[in-house]
C-alpha positions in Angstrom: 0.0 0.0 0.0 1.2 3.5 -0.9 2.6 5.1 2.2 -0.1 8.1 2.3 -3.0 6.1 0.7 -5.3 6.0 3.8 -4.5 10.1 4.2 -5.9 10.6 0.8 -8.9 11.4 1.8 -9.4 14.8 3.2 -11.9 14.1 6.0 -11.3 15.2 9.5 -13.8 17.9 9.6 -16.4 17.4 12.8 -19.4 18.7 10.4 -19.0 16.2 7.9 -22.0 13.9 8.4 -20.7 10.1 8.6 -22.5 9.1 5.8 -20.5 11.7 3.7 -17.3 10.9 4.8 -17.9 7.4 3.9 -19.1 7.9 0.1 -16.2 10.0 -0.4 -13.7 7.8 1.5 -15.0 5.1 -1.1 -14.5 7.0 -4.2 -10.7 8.5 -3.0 -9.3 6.3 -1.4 -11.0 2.6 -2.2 -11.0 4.2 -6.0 -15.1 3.3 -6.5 -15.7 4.6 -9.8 -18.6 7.3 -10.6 -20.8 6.6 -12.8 -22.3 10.2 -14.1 -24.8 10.7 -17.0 -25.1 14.3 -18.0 -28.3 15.7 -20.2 -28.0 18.6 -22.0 -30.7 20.3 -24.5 -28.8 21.6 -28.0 -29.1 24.7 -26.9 -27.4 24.6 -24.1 -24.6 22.8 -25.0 -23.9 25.1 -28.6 -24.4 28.1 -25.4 -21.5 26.4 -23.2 -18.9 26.6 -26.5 -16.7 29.4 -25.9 -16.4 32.4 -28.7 -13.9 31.8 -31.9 -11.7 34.2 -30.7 -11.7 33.0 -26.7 -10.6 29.5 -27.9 -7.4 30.6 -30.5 -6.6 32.5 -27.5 -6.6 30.1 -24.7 -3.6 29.7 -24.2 -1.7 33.3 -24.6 0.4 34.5 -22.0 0.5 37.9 -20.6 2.9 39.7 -19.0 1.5 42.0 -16.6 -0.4 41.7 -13.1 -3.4 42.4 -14.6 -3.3 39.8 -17.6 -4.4 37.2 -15.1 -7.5 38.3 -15.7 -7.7 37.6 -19.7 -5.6 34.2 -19.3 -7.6 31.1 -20.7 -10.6 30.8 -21.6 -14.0 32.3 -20.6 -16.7 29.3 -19.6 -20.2 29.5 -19.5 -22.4 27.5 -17.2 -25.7 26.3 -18.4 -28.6 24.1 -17.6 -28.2 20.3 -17.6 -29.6 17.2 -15.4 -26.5 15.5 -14.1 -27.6 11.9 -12.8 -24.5 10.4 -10.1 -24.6 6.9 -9.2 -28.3 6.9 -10.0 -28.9 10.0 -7.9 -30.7 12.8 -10.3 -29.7 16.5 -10.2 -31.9 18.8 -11.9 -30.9 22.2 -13.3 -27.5 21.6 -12.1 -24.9 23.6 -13.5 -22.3 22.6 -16.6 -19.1 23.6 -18.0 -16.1 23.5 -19.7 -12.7 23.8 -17.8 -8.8 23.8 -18.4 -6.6 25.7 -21.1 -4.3 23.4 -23.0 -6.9 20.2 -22.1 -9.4 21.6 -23.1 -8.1 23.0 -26.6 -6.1 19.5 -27.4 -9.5 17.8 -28.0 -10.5 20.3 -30.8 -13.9 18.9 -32.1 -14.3 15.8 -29.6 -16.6 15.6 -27.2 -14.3 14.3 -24.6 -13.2 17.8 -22.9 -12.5 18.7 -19.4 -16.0 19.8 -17.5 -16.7 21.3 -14.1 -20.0 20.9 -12.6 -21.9 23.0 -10.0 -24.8 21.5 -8.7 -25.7 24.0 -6.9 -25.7 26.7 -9.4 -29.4 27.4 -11.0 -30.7 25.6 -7.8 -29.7 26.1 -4.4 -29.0 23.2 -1.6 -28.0 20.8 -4.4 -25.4 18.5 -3.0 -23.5 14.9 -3.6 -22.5 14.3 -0.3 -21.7 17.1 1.2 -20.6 18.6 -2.0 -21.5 21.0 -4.9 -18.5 21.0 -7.5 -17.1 18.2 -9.3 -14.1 18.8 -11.2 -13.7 16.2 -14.4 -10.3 16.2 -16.2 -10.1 14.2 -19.7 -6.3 13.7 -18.6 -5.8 14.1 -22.7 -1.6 14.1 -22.1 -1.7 10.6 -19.8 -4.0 7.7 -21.5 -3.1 5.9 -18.2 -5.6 8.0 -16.0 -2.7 8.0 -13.2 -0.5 10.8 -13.1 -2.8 13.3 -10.8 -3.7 10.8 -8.4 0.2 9.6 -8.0 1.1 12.8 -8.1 -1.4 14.5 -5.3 0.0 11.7 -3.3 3.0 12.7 -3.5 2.5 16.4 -2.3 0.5 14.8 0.6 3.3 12.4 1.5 5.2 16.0 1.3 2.7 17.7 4.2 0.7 19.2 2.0 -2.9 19.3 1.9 -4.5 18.3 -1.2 -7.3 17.6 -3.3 -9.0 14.4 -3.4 -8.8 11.9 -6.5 -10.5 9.6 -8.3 -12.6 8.2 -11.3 -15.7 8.9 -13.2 -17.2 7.0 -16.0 -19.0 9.7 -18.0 -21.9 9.3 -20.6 -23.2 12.1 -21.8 -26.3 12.8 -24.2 -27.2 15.9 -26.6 -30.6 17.1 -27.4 -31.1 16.3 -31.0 -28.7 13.6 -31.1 -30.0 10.1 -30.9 -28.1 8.2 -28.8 -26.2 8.6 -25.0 -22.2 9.0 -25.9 -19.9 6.8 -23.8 -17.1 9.4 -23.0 -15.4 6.8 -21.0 -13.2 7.1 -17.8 -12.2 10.6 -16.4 -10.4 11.9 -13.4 -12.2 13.2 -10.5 -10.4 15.9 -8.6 -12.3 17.7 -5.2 -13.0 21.2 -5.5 -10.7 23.8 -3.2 -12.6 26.0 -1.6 -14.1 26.6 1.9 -15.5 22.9 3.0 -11.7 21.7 1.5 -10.0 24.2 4.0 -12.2 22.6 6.9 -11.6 19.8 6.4 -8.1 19.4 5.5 -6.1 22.3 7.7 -9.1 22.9 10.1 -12.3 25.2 10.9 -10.2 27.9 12.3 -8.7 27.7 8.5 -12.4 28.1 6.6 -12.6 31.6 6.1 -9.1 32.3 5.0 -8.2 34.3 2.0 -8.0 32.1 -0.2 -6.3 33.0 -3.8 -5.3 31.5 -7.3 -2.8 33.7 -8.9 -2.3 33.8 -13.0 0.9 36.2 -12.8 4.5 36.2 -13.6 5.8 36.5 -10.4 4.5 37.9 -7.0 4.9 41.7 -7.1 4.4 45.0 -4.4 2.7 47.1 -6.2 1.5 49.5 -3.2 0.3 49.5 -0.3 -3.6 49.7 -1.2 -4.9 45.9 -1.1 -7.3 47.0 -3.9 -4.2 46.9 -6.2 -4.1 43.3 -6.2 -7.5 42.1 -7.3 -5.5 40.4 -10.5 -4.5 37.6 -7.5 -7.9 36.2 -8.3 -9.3 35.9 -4.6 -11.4 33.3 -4.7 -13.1 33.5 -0.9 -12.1 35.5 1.8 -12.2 38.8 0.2 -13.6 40.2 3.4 -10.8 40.0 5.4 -8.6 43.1 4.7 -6.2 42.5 7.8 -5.1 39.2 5.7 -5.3 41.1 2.5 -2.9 44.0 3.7 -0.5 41.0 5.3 0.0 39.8 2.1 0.3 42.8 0.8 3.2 43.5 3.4 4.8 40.4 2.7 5.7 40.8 -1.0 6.8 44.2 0.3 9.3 41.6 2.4 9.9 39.9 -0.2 10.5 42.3 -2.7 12.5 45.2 -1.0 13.8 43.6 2.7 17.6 43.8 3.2 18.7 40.2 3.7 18.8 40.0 6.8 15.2 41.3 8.0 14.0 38.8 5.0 15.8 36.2 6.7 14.5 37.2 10.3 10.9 37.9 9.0 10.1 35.5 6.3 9.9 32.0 8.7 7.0 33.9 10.6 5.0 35.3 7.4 5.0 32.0 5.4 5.1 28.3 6.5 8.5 27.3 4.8 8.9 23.9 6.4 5.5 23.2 3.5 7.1 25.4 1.1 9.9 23.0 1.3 8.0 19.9 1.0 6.1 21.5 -2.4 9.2 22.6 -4.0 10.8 18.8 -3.4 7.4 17.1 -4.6 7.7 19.7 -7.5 10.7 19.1 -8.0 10.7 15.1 -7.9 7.5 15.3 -10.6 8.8 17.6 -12.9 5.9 19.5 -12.4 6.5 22.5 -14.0 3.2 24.1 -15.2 3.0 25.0 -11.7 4.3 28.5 -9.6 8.3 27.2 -10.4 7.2 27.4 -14.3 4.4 28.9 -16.0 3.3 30.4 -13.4 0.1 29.3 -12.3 -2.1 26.1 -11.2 -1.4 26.6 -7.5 -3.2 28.4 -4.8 -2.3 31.2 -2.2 -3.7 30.7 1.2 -3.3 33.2 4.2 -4.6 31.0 6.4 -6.3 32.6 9.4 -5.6 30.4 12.0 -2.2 31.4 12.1 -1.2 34.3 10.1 1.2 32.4 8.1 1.1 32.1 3.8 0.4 28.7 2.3 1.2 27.5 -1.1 -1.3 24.7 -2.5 -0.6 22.3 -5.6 -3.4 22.3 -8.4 -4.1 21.2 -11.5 -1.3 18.5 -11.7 -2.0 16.6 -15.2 1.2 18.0 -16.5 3.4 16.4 -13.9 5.7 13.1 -14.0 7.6 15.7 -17.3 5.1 15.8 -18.9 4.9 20.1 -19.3 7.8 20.3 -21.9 8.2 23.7 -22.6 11.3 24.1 -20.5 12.9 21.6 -22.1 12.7 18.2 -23.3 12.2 14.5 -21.8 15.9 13.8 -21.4 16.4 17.1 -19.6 13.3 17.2 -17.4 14.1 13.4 -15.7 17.6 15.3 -15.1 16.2 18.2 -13.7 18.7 20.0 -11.2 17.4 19.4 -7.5 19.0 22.8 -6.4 17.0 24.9 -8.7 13.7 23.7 -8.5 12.3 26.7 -10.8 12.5 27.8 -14.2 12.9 32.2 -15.0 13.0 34.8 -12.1 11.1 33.9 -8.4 12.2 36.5 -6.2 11.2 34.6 -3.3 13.3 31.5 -3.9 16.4 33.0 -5.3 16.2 34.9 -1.8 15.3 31.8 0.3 17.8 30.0 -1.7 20.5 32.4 -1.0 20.0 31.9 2.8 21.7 29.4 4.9 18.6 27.4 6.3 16.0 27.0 3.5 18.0 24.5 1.2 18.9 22.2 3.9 15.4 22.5 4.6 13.9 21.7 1.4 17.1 18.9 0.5 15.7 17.3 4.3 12.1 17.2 2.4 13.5 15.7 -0.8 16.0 13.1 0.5 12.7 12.2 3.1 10.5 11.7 -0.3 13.2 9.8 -2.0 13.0 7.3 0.9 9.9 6.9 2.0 7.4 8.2 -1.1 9.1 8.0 -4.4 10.2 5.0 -4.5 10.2 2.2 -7.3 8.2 -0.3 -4.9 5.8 1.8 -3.8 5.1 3.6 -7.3 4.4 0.4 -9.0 2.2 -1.3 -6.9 -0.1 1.5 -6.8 0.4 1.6 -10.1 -0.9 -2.1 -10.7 -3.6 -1.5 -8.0 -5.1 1.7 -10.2 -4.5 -0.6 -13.7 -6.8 -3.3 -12.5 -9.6 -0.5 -11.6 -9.1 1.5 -14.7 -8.7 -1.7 -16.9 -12.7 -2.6 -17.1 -13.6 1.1 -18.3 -11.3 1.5 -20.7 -12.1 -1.1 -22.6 -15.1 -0.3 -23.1 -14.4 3.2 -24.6 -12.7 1.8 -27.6 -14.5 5.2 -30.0 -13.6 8.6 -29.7 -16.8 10.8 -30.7 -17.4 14.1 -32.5 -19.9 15.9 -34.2 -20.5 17.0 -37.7 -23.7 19.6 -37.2 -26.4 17.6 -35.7 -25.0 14.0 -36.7 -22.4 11.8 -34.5 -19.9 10.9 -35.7 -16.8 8.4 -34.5 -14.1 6.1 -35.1 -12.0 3.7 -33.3 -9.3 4.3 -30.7 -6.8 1.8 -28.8 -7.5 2.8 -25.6 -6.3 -0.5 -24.3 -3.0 -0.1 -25.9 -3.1 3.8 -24.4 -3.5 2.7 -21.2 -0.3 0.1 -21.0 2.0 2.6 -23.9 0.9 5.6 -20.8 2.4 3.5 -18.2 5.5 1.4 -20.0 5.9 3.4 -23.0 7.5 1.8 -26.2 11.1 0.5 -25.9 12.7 4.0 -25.2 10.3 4.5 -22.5 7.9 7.3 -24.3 4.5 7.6 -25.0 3.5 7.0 -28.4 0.2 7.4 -27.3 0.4 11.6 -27.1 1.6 14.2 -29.4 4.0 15.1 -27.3 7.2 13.6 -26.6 7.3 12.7 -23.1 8.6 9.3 -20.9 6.0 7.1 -19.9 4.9 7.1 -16.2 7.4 4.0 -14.9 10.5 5.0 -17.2 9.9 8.4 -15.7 10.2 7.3 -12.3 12.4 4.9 -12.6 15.0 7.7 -14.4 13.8 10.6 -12.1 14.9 8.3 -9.1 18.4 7.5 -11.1 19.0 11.3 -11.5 18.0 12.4 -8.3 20.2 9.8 -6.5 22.9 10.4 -8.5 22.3 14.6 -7.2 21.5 13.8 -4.2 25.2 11.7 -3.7 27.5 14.5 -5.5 27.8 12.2 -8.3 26.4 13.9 -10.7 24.9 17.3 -11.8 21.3 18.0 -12.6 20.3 19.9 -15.7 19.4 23.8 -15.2 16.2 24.4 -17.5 14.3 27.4 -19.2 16.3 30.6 -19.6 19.4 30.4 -17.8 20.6 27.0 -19.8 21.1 29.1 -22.7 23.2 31.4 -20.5 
């Protein structure tokens, strides 16, 4: 059994009825598979496309702190009857989700969704809960790599979504018959309940934030000048707004010495450490080290202290190639676990006590997390669960006006190439040119030994290879 397996599960919250907490300990941690049907009139799904424009633009980049707010694309929710495990929602709330996931599909049907029961009508709940997030995990025909990888943040201290599977069929007005979408991954929603129940109800009304920016700027002193951090709850609390506020000013303009004096009491490092070494052990780079963005800022209340939170981790195990390429990623250099300019860890990486902290977290990892043992037989234990439903999804589906149209795919064959790979270890089963999830592993472990022991340097990525 993977090491933080029975943790996965983010339940400890007193108000969780036990009934709740049961369902969802069976779908994140004994990996029962959802069965969801959505319904959607014609209408509303032609209403839930995004605009031309929105969708060749999904993926631009902005520069300043205000271009967060025009990254990706712009969904729109509409109407449909969502029916879980035989349990009917009506006028529950659908729509698309993701960037790069959700523009790979192009014309098929089988892109990322989010849904919001609770959104046309109020009190509409799945045990306990009103969001579902649904990934189509379209660079890992495995279905794997965000449930292994949330693990791994956990096993770091971390607190972390939830993950599991959902078997989605869906059915269009107008269009004869239900379409078998197949297997996706469920991931729990962050927001209020999630702080509750994973850091405590002293944490629940925390600002909570989920930057799209370069890096973390001070801009002024009026909190009002960083609305572009895309609060997501919390807003009310201006004496946790102006904190953060003061500590990019910390971070930004301290002499090194007041940083150094200051920055242990504003932020939890001993986590920062442990997502940095997950991060860095994943190759997760479309993440805060990279892009930057799929994480979340938590000033959490019940302390004071800044939080960093993984998100979004389909893109980990090297799969994110911008930075550079397979070879390079699996030799990613342990000491420089980001990619560009991070003002905070150039400083914290400057000082004397952070990288022992964070090498303490990594060498921890390396022993008792990441390991080839462990890896694999979760591995197998996910395979035999996943195995059933993919077979069964042998078409990918599109359509042509109001007709349906499909055509065979190996999904079977996805599934083992996404975990082996072909005889060089990649996955022939993506446009991309990435390692498979066990060559991956077993290289990253190579590399990072090798680092860890002196033996051998890690490669520097992005920018400052070309230097």
């Amino acid at each position: 059994m993977f090491l933080v397996a029975a943790s996965q599960l983010a339940l400890p919250a007193s108000a969780q009825d036990p009934a709740d907490a049961a369902f969802w300990k069976s779908v994140f941690s004994e990996n029962h598979v959802l069965d969801i049907r959505i319904e959607v009139s014609r209408e509303g799904w032609d209403a839930m496309q995004p605009p031309a424009r929105s969708r060749r633009q999904g993926g631009r980049r902005g520069r300043d702190e205000g271009d967060g707010q025009r990254r990706g694309n712009r969904y729109t929710y509409t109407r449909a009857r969502i029916t879980i495990d035989g349990q009917r929602f009506d006028d529950a709330g659908l729509r698309f989700k993701g960037n790069s996931s959700f523009r790979a599909a192009g014309p098929r049907l089988k892109k990322p969704f989010k849904i919001d029961l609770n959104r046309f009508t109020k009190r509409q709940k799945l045990h306990g809960r009103t969001k579902l997030n649904l990934s189509n995990a379209f660079l890992d025909p495995a279905f794997m790599k965000e449930k292994l990888g949330y693990e791994l943040y956990r096993a770091a201290g971390l607190p972390t979504p939830g993950v599991g599977w959902a078997n989605l069929t869906l059915t269009i007005g107008g269009v004869p018959d239900p379409i078998p979408l197949g297997i996706y991954v469920l991931v729990e929603q962050v927001d209020r309940r999630f702080l509750a129940s994973d850091l405590g109800e002293a944490s629940k009304d925390s600002l909570l934030m989920k930057p799209e920016v370069e890096d973390w700027h001070y801009i002024d002193d009026d909190p009002n000048s960083y609305r572009s951090y895309n609060i997501k709850s919390g807003e009310e609390n201006t004496d946790q707004l102006r904190a953060f506020v003061s500590l990019l000013k910390l971070i930004e303009h301290a002499p090194d010495t007041a940083f150094e004096r200051e920055i242990g009491e504003r932020m939890d490092l001993k986590q920062l450490a442990g997502y940095l070494a997950a991060t860095s052990i994943l190759a997760n780079l479309d993440s805060y080290v990279g892009m930057p963005h799929n994480y979340y800022l938590l000033m959490d209340k019940a302390d004071g202290k800044m939080r960093l939170l993984p998100w979004d981790i389909n893109e980990a195990f090297g799969t994110f190639t911008m930075p550079g390429d397979a070879e390079n990623l699996v030799r990613w250099d342990i000491d420089r676990p980001w990619v560009g300019r991070r003002r905070l860890l150039e400083r914290l990486f400057a000082s004397e006590g952070f990288p022992k902290l964070y090498r303490a977290a990594l060498a921890k990892l390396m022993k008792q997390a990441f390991t080839k043992d462990l890896l694999f037989e979760r591995i197998a234990e996910f395979e035999k669960v996943l195995s059933p439903y993919v077979a069964k999804s042998d078409k990918i589906f599109w359509l042509n006006g109001s007709t349906l149209k499909h055509k065979p795919t190996p999904h079977i064959e996805g599934l083992r190439m996404g975990i082996d790979g072909d005889p060089a270890g990649l996955n022939r089963a993506v446009r991309r040119k990435i390692l498979s999830i066990k060559p991956f592993v077993l290289r990253r472990i190579e590399s990072i030994k090798a680092q860890l022991s002196g033996k051998s340097k890690g490669k520097t990525l992005g920018r400052e290879r070309r230097k």
